[in-house]
N, C-alpha and C positions, 0 to 999 in steps of 0.2 A: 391338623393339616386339612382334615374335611372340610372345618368351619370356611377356611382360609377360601379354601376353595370356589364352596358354596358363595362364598360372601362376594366373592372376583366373579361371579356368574352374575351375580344379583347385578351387581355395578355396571356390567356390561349390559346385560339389557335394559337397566332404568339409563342407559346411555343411547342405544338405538332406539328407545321406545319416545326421548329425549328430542332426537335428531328426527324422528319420524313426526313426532309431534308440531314440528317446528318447522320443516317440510310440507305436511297439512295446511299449519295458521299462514302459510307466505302463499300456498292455494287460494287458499278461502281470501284471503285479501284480493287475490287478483279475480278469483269469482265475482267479488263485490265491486273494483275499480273499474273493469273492463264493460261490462252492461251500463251501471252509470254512467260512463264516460260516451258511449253509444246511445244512450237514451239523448243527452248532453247534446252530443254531435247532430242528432237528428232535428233534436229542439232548433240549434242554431240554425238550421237547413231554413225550415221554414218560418222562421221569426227575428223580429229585429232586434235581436238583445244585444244590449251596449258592450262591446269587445273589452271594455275599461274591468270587469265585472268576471270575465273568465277565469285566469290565475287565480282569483280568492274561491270560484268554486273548485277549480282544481285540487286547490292547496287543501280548504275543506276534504273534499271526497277523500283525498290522500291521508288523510289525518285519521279519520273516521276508519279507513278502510285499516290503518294498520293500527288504531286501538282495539277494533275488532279480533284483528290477527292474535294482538299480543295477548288476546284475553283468549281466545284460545289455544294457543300455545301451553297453556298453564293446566289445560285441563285431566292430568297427568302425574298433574306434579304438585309436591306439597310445599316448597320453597322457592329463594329464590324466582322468582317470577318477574320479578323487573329485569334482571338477567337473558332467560329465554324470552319478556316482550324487547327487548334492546338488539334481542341479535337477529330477530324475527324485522325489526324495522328495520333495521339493518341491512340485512337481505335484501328488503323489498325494493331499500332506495338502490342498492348496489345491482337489482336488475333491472330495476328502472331504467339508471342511467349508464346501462350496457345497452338493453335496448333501443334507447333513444339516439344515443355516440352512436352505435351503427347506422343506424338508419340516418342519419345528420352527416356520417361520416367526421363528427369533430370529436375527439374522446379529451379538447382539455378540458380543467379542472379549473371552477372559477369560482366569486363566493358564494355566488346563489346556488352549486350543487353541491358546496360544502354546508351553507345555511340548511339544504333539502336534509341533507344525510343526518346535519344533529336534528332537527326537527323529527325525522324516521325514526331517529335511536331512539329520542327521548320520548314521543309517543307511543312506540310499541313496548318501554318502559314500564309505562302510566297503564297501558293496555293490561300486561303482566301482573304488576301492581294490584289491580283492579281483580283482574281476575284470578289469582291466591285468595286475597282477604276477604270476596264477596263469593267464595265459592258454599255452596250448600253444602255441610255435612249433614250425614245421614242421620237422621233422630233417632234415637232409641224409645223404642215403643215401652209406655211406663204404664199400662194398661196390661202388661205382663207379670207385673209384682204382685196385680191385686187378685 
C-alpha cells in the first residue's frame, strides 16, 4: 500500500514539474519572439526593407523561437519529448492567435492559422526531439577506479 502510494506522489509531481516545465519553455519562447520582433519593428522604422520579405522573417523567428521552447521543455524530462515540444508549440501558436483575434477583433479560423498551428506543433516537436536525444548525461568519472 506504501509503495502505491509513494509511487502516486512521484507521478503527481513529474506531472506539475511537467506542466511547470512547459509553462517556462512557452516563456522563454515569448522572451525570445517579442525583443526580436521589436528589434524587427525598429529596423523597419528606419530602413527601407522590402515588405515582400516580412512574413518569412516572421515565420523564421516563430520557428526558431518554439524549437527553442520545445527543447527546453525537455529539460526535466527523460522521454517523450516530441510530446511536451508538440504541446509547448501548441500553446504558443494557440496564444498567439488569441492574442492577435483580440486585438484584430476577427477570431475566424482560416488555413493559414490552421498551416500556423501545424507548423507550431511540429516544430516544437522537432524542438523536444532534439532536445531528449542531444541532452548531456552526466559522465561517470573513471579516474575513480584507479
Amino acid at each position: 500500500m506504501i509503495n502505491k502510494t509513494s509511487q502516486s506522489a512521484k507521478n503527481i509531481m513529474s506531472e506539475h514539474a511537467n506542466a511547470l516545465s512547459i509553462a517556462k519553455a512557452i516563456l522563454i519562447s515569448y522572451l525570445i519572439t517579442i525583443p526580436v520582433f521589436a528589434i524587427f519593428a525598429y529596423i523597419l522604422t528606419f530602413t527601407d526593407f522590402p515588405q515582400k520579405y516580412i512574413p518569412t522573417f516572421v515565420i523564421i523567428t516563430t520557428i526558431l523561437s518554439v524549437v527553442i521552447a520545445g527543447w527546453s521543455s525537455t529539460k526535466y524530462i527523460r522521454s517523450k519529448g516530441w510530446l511536451n515540444g508538440g504541446i509547448v508549440g501548441f500553446a504558443y501558436m494557440l496564444l498567439l492567435f488569441l492574442l492577435s483575434s483580440s486585438t484584430y477583433g476577427d477570431f475566424s479560423i482560416n488555413m493559414h492559422i490552421v498551416t500556423m498551428f501545424v507548423i507550431g506543433t511540429l516544430t516544437g516537436s522537432i524542438g523536444g526531439i532534439l532536445g531528449i536525444n542531444l541532452k548531456k548525461e552526466p559522465r561517470i568519472n573513471k579516474m575513480k577506479n584507479f
